[in-house]
ZAMARGU-4260 file (C-alpha; in steps of 0.2 Angstrom, whole numbers, plus 5000, padded with zeros to 4 digits):
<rodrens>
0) 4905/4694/5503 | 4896/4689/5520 | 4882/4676/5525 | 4870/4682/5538 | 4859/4670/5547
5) 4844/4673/5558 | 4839/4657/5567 | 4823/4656/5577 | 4822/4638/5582 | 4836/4628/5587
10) 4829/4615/5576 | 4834/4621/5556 | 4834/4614/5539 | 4851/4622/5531 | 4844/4625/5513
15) 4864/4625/5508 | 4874/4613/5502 | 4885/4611/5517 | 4902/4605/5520 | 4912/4597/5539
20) 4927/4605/5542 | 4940/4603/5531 | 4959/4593/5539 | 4973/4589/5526 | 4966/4578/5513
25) 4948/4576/5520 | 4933/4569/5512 | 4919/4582/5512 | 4902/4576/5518 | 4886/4585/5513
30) 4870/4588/5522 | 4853/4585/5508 | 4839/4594/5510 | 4823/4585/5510 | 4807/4589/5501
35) 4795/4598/5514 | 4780/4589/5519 | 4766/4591/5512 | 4752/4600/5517 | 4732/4594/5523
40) 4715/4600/5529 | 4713/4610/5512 | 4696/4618/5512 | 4685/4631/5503 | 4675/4644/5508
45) 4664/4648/5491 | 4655/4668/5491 | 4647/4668/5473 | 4662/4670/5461 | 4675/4668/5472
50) 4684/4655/5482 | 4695/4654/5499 | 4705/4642/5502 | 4714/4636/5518 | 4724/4623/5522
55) 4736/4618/5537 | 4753/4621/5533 | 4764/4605/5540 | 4783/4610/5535 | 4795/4619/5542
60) 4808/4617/5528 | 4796/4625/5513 | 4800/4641/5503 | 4781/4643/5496 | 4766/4634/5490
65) 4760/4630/5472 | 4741/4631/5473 | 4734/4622/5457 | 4715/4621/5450 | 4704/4612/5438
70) 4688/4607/5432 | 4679/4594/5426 | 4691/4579/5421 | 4705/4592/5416 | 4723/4590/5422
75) 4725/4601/5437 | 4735/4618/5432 | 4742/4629/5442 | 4737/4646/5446 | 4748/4655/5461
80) 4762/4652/5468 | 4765/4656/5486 | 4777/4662/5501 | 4782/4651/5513 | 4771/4649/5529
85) 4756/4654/5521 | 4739/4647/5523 | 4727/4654/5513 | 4723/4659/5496 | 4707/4669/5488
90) 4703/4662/5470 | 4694/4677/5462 | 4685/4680/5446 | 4677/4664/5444 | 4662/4657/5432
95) 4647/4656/5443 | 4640/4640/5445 | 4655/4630/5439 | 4663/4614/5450 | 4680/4618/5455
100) 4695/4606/5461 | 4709/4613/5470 | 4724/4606/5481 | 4741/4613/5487 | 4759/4607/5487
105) 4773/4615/5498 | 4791/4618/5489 | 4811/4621/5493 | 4826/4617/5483 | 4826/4600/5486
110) 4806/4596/5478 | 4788/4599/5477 | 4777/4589/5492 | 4765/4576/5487 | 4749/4586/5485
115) 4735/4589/5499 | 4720/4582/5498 | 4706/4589/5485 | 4695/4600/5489 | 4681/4604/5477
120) 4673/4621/5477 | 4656/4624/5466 | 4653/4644/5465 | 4636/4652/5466 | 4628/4668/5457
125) 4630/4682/5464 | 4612/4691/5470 | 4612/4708/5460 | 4605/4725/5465 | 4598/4727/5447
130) 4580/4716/5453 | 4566/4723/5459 | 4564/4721/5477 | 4553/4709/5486 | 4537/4710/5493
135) 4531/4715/5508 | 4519/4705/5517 | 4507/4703/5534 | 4501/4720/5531 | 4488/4723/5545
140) 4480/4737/5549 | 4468/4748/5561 | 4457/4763/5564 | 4464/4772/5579 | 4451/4787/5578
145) 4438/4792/5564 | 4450/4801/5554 | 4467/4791/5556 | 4469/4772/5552 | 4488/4764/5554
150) 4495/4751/5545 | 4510/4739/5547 | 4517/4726/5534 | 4534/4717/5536 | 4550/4721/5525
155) 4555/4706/5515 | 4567/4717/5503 | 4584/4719/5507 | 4586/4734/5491 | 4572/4744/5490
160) 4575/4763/5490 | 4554/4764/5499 | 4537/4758/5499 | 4520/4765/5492 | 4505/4762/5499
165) 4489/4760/5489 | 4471/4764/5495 | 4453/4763/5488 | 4434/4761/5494 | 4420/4749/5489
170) 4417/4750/5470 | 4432/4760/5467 | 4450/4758/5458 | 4466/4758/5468 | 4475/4773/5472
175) 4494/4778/5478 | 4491/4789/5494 | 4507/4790/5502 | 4526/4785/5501 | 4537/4780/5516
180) 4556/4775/5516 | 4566/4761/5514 | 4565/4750/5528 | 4548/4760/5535 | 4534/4747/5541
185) 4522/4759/5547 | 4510/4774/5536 | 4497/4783/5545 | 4483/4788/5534 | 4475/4806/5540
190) 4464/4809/5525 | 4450/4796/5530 | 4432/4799/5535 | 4422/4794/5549 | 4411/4777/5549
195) 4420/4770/5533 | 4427/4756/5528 | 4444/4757/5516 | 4455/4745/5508 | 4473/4744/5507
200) 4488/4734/5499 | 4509/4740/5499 | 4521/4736/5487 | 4541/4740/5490 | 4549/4750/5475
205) 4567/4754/5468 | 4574/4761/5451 | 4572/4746/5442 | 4555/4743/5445 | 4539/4739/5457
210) 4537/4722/5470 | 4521/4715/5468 | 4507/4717/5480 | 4506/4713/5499 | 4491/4704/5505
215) 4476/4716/5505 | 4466/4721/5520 | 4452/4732/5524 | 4448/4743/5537 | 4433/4753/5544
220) 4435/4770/5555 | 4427/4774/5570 | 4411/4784/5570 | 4413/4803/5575 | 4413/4804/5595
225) 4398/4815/5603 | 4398/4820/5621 | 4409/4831/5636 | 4419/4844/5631 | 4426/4848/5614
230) 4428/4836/5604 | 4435/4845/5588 | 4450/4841/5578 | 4463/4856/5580 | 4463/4869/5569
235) 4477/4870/5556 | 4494/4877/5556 | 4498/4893/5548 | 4512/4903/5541 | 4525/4888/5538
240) 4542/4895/5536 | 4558/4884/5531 | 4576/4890/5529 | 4594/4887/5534 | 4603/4892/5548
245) 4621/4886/5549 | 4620/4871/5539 | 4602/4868/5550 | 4585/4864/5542 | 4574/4876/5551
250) 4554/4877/5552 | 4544/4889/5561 | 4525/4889/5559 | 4509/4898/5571 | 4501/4889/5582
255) 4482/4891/5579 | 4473/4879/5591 | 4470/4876/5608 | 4467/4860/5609 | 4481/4850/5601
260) 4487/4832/5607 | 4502/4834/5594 | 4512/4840/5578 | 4515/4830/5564 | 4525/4835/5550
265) 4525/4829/5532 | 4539/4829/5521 | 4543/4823/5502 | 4557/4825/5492 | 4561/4831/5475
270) 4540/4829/5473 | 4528/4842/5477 | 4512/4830/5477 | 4518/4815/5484 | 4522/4817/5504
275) 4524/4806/5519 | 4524/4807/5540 | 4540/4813/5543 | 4540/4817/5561 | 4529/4817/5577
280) 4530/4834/5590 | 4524/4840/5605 | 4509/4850/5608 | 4512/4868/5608 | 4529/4865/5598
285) 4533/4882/5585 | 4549/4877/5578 | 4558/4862/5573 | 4578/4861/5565 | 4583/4845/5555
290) 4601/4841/5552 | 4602/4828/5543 | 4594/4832/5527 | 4606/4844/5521 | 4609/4834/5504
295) 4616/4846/5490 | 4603/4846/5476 | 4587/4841/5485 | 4572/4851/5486 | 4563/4845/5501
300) 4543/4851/5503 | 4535/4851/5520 | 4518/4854/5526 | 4510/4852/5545 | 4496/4845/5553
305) 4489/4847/5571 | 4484/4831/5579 | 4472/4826/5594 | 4462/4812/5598 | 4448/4817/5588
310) 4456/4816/5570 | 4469/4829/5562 | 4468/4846/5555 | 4469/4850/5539 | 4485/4855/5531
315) 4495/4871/5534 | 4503/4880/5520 | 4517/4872/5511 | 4533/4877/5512 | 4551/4870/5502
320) 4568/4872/5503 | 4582/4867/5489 | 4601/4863/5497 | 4615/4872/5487 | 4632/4863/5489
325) 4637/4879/5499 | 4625/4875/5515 | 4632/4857/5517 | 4647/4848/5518 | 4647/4834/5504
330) 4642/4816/5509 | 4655/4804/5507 | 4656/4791/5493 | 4647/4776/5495 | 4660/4759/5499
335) 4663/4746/5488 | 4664/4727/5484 | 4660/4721/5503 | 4664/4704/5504 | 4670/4689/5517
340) 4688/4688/5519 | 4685/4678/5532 | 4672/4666/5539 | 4672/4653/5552 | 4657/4644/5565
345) 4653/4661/5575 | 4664/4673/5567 | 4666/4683/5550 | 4679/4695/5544 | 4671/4709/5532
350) 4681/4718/5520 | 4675/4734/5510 | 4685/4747/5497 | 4686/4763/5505 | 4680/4776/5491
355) 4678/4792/5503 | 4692/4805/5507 | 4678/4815/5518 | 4672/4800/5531 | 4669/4801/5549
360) 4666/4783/5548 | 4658/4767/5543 | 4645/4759/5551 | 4640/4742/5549 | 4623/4733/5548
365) 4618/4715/5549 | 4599/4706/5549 | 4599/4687/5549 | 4588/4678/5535 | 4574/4676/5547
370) 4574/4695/5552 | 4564/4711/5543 | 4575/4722/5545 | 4593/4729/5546 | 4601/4734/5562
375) 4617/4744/5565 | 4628/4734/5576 | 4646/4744/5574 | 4653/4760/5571 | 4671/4760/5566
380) 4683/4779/5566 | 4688/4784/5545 | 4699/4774/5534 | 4693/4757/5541 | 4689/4744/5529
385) 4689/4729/5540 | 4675/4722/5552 | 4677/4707/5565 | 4660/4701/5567 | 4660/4690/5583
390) 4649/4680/5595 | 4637/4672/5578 | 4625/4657/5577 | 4635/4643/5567 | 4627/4636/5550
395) 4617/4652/5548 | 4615/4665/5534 | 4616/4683/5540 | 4618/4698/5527 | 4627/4712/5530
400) 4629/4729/5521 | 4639/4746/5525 | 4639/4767/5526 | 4652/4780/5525 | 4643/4793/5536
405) 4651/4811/5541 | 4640/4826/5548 | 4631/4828/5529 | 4623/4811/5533 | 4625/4792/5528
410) 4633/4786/5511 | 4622/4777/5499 | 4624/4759/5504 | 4636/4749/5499 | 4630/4730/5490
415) 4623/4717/5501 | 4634/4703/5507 | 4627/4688/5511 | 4635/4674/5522 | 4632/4656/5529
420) 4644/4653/5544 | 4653/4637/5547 | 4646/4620/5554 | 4652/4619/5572 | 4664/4608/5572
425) 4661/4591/5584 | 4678/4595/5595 | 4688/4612/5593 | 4705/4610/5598 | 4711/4618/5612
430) 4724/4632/5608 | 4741/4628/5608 | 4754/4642/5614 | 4771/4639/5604 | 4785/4638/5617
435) 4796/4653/5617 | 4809/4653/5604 | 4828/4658/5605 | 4835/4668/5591 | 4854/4663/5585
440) 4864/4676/5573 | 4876/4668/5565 | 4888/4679/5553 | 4900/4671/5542 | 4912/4678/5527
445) 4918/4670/5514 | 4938/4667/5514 | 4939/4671/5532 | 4940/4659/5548 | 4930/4670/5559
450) 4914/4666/5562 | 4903/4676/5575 | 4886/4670/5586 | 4877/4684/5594 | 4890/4695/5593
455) 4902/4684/5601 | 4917/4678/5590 | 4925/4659/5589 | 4941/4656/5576 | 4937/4642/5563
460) 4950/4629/5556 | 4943/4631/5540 | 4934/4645/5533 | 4919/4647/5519 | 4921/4647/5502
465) 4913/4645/5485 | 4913/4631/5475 | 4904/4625/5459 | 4893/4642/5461 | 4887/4634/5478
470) 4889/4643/5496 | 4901/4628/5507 | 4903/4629/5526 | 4909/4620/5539 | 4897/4613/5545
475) 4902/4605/5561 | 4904/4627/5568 | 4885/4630/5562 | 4877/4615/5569 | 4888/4618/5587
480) 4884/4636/5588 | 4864/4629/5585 | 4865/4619/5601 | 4865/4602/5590 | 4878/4588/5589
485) 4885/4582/5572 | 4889/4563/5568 | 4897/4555/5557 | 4893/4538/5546 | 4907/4528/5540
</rodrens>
């Protein structure tokens, strides 16, 4: 039987019960461990049904932590037990809204700490993608040539899947006249006529139902422009063509007119009637290829317009295309249960499940509670499932949300996280750098007086043993080979 010691520190608790060297007819005397201290600083960190906790750990003598919890007036329980030198610990699958009280002890053979501090902890309900999104608002709007008015709202929704606009003229009803994406803030409406005045109103849309409606605005088009020159709209497009080539949306059409300013196509989806400005090309433009639309099991229509400053053509032909899961490589799986492992004054630490075996990667978006819309601000390589986000405003709610992209395109979303960071605190201590430690082997074997530190050996008088189903060494060899003196108390 041996005893193998790793020391780190010349300063060590021995959790065994130790004995001096032993001379003919010696008294031994043994070395008690104390209780560890206890530990302080407990905090939480609440994110809707779950609860982080940290603490500062102020032992070096403990072999875990008891973590214990209660509500109300209840006697506290406990609910993990820890290894030693940890300093957190994520309470999961909590009632929302329900006060919580937690607090810590540290542990070895010798006793349990007093406890830390209480913290208290009330948990919050989650937002859920099953709502309706949120409005849009500050819609605006303007005639930018007798047959063309823009408008522009701003996104309040952080889960729609698009936006429908709504049109009608004096004395008539409301009507839907075009569709755009999710986080589109712009339509352009080319079925207007000159000298007339239209009214408009947006609402954002998912699968479980309809926002209500922005504010409503009107808007009057230009007359029709006599005078040098021509001053027709372009003639339409003709014979629209769409296939694929090598995984490659492809359209070719026939340029008809002379006197273009620009392309525009339209594009719907799985709808043959319902179609939105998709893209805007250069005059003289014949062909255009589209990657990333190859989606496996969507039929995408498309139909073109030719554009100058005197309004737009009508229509060209109408031409669609369905994906079969042969043209395209599959999109990967969406990730799941994003949430904050992490979350300090200007810094948060996201974690996601990786569900995709077919990623080139994740990126990650952010938009602050004050801002519109969602930016990307990282990229990370496959089979990450961790973000650092660095270099934040303290006390401030920012939301975050991820993709799983590969050349097929981008996942569907994964849920929206949101997170307040941290208070700045009035003073952050400076970092301290732990002095460099020296490491002490120490191997001893029971019945034998050899003992060996660091590969080097030294003969014991005595030698360990067992006794009373306890390890007993001589303690005076260990605490010399440890750099320490040992004294005595008569």
């Amino acid at each position: 039987m041996y005893a193998k010691f790793i020391f780190k520190t010349v300063k060590i608790w021995i959790s065994l019960l130790i004995i001096c060297p032993l001379v003919a007819h010696s008294i031994p005397v043994v070395a008690v461990e104390p209780a560890p201290e206890a530990p302080s600083k407990l905090e939480t960190i609440v994110m809707y049904d779950q609860v982080n906790l940290l603490w500062q750990d102020n032992s070096t003598s403990e072999k875990g932590f008891i973590v214990e919890r209660k509500t109300g007036i209840q006697d506290f329980d406990t609910i993990a037990e820890l290894e030693s030198n940890c300093s957190f610990y994520l309470d999961m699958h909590l009632k929302v809204q329900t006060t919580y009280y937690y607090r810590v002890k540290s542990f070895n053979d010798a006793g349990h700490s007093s406890p830390s501090n209480e913290a208290k902890a009330i948990t919050e309900k989650a937002p859920t993608q099953e709502n309706p999104p949120e409005a849009p608002s500050h819609l605006l709007g303007r005639a930018t040539s007798s047959t063309q008015i823009v408008v522009a709202w701003q996104d309040n929704s952080t889960n729609e899947t698009g936006f429908e606009i709504a049109r009608r003229t004096s004395g008539s009803p409301y009507e839907t006249k075009g569709q755009v994406f999710s986080d589109e803030t712009t339509f352009t409406d080319n079925m207007v006529e000159p000298d007339k005045t239209y009214f408009y109103k947006v609402r954002a849309v998912n699968s479980y139902g309809e926002s209500m409606y922005s504010n409503e605005i009107q808007v009057r088009t230009k007359s029709a422009k006599e005078g040098d020159g021509d001053v027709s709209i372009p003639s339409a497009p003709a014979n629209l063509e769409v296939h694929i080539e090598n995984k490659i949306i492809l359209l070719t059409w026939d340029d008809t007119s002379n006197n273009e300013d620009s392309f525009r196509i339209y594009m719907s989806i799985d709808d043959p009637d319902l179609f939105a400005l998709y893209k805007d090309l250069p005059s003289d433009t014949t062909r255009y290829e589209e990657k990333d639309l190859i989606i496996p099991g969507r039929t995408f229509y498309f139909y073109i317009t030719a554009v100058n400053k005197y309004g737009e053509s009508d229509a060209s032909n109408s031409a669609m295309i369905t994906i079969k899961e042969a043209d395209s490589k599959t999109m990967p799986e969406k990730p799941t249960d994003l949430k904050a492992f992490e979350v300090y004054s200007t810094e948060v630490v996201l974690k996601w499940t990786d569900n995709a075996s077919n990623e080139d990667g994740y990126k990650i978006e952010r938009r602050r509670i004050d801002e519109g819309k969602f930016t990307t601000i990282q990229s990370t390589p496959s089979n990450v499932n961790n973000f650092k986000d660095e270099k934040l405003n303290p006390d401030t709610i920012y939301y975050y949300r991820v993709y799983a992209y590969n050349s097929a395109g981008n996942s569907f979303p994964s849920n929206t996280l949101e997170v307040r960071t941290k208070k700045k605190a009035a003073t952050d201590p400076p970092p301290v750098n732990p002095p460099p430690q020296e490491t002490i082997v120490i191997t001893l074997q029971i019945g034998s007086k050899i003992m060996v530190v660091n590969e080097k050996k030294t003969t014991m008088d005595v030698e360990p043993v067992t006794m009373f189903e306890r390890t007993v060494l001589p303690i005076r060899y260990v605490v010399e080979a440890l750099g320490g003196e040992l004294g005595y108390e008569v």
